[in-house]
C-alpha positions in Angstrom: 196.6 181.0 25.0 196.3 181.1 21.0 199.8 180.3 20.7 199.7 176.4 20.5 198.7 175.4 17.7 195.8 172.7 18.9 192.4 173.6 19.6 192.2 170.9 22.1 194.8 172.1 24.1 193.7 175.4 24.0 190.4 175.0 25.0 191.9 173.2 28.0 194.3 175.6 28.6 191.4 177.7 29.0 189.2 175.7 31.0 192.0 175.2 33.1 192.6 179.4 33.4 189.1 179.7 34.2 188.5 176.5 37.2 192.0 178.5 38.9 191.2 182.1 38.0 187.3 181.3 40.0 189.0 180.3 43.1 191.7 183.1 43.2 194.4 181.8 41.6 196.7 183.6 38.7 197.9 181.6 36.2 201.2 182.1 33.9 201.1 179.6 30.8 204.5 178.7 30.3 205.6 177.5 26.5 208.5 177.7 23.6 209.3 177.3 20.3 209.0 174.2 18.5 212.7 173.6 17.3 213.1 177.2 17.2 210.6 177.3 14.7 208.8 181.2 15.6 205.1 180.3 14.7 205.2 176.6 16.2 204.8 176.6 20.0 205.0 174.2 22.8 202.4 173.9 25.5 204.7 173.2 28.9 202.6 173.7 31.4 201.1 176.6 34.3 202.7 178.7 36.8 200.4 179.1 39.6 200.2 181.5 42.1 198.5 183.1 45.0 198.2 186.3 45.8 196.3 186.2 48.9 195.2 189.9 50.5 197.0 190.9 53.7 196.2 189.4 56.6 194.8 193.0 57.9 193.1 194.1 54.8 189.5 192.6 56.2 189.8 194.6 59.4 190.5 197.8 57.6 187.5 197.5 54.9 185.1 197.0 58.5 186.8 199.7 60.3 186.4 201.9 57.3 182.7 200.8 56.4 182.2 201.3 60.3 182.9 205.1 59.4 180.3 205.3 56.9 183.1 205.0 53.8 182.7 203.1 51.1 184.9 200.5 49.7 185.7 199.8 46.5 188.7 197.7 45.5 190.5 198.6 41.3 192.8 196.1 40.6 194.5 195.3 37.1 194.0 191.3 38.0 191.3 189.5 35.7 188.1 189.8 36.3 187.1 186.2 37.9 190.0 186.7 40.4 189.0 190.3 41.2 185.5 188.5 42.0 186.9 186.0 44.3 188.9 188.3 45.9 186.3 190.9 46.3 184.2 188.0 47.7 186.4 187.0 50.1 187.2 190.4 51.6 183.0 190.8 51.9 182.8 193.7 49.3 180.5 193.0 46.9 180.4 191.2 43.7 179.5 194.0 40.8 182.9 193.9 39.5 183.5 195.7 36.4 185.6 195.2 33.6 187.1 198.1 32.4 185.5 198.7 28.7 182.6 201.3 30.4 185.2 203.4 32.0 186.4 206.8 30.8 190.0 207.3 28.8 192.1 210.2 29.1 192.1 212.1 25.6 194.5 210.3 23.4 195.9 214.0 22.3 195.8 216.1 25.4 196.2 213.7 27.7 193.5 215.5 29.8 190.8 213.8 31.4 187.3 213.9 30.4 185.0 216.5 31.1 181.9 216.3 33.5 183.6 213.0 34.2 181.4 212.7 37.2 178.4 213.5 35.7 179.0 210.8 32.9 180.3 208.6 34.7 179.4 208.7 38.9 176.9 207.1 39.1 178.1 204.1 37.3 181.3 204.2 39.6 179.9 204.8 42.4 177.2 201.9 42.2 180.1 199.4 41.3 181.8 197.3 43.9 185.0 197.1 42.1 186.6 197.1 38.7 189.0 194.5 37.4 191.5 194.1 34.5 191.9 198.3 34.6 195.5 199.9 33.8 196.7 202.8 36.0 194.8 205.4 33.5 191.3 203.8 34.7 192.7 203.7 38.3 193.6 207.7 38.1 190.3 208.3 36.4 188.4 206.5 38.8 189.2 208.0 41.8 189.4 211.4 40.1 185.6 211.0 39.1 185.0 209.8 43.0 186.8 212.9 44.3 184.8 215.1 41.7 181.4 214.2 43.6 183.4 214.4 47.0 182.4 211.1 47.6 183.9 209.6 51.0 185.2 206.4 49.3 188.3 204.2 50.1 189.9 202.5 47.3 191.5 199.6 47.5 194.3 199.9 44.5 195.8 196.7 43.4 198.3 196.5 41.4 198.9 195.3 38.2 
C-alpha cells in the first residue's frame, strides 16, 4: 500500500493482499486523505472480489489439449491469483511474471528481432504469464506464431 503512513498497517495490509491474492481473490485497498491533508492517508479498508473463470472455460482447455494444443493462459492479474487460477483450470503452475519478456522498441515501436529464437523456448516452456500489459500479450503470441506453434492462449484481461 505505501500510502499510510504506519508500517504496521502496511505490513498487514500486505499480508492481508497476499492470504486473498493465494486463494484467487483481487483486492482494491480503499483509503483518503487525512483532513485533506495530500501526504497523510487513511487506511479504510478492502474491496474484494472474485473473478471466477467461466463456467465452460475448463471444458475448452480439455477439448483443446484433446487436440494436441497447448494452453497457456496471459493475464495482466497478479501473479499469486494468476497461479490459483491457473491451478484451478488444471494448467500448470510455471507462471511468469513479466520482467523476462521481450518489449517492443521504445522508438520504432517494432517488435524485436529473432523474437522466437530469443525468446521460444522460454515461452513456450511456460504455463502462463501474469502481471503482463497488452504489449507482452501481443509479443507473446507473436513469438508463438513465429515458431508455428499450435498454442491456445487464454488472454485475460487487465
Amino acid at each position: 500500500m505505501g500510502l499510510v503512513n504506519n508500517t504496521t498497517i502496511n505490513e498487514q495490509i500486505e499480508k492481508d493482499i497476499t492470504s486473498l491474492s493465494e486463494r484467487g481473490i483481487r483486492c482494491l485497498a480503499v483509503a483518503r486523505t487525512k483532513d485533506g491533508c495530500i501526504d497523510e492517508w487513511l487506511f479504510l479498508g478492502l474491496l474484494t472480489f472474485l473473478d471466477p473463470p467461466r463456467s465452460d472455460t475448463m471444458r475448452t482447455i480439455q477439448d483443446a489439449k484433446m487436440y494436441g494444443v497447448a494452453v497457456k493462459m496471459i493475464t495482466g492479474d497478479h501473479l499469486l491469483i494468476a497461479k490459483e487460477t491457473s491451478k484451478r483450470l488444471m494448467l500448470g503452475c510455471d507462471i511468469m511474471s513479466p520482467e523476462l519478456l521481450p518489449c517492443l522498441d521504445p522508438e520504432t515501436q517494432q517488435k524485436p528481432k529473432n523474437l522466437s529464437s530469443h525468446y521460444g523456448d522460454m515461452i513456450l516452456s511456460a504455463d502462463g504469464f501474469a502481471e503482463v500489459f497488452p504489449e507482452h500479450k501481443y509479443l507473446i503470441v507473436e513469438c508463438l506464431r513465429g515458431d508455428f506453434v499450435i498454442v491456445m492462449v487464454i488472454v485475460m484481461s487487465l
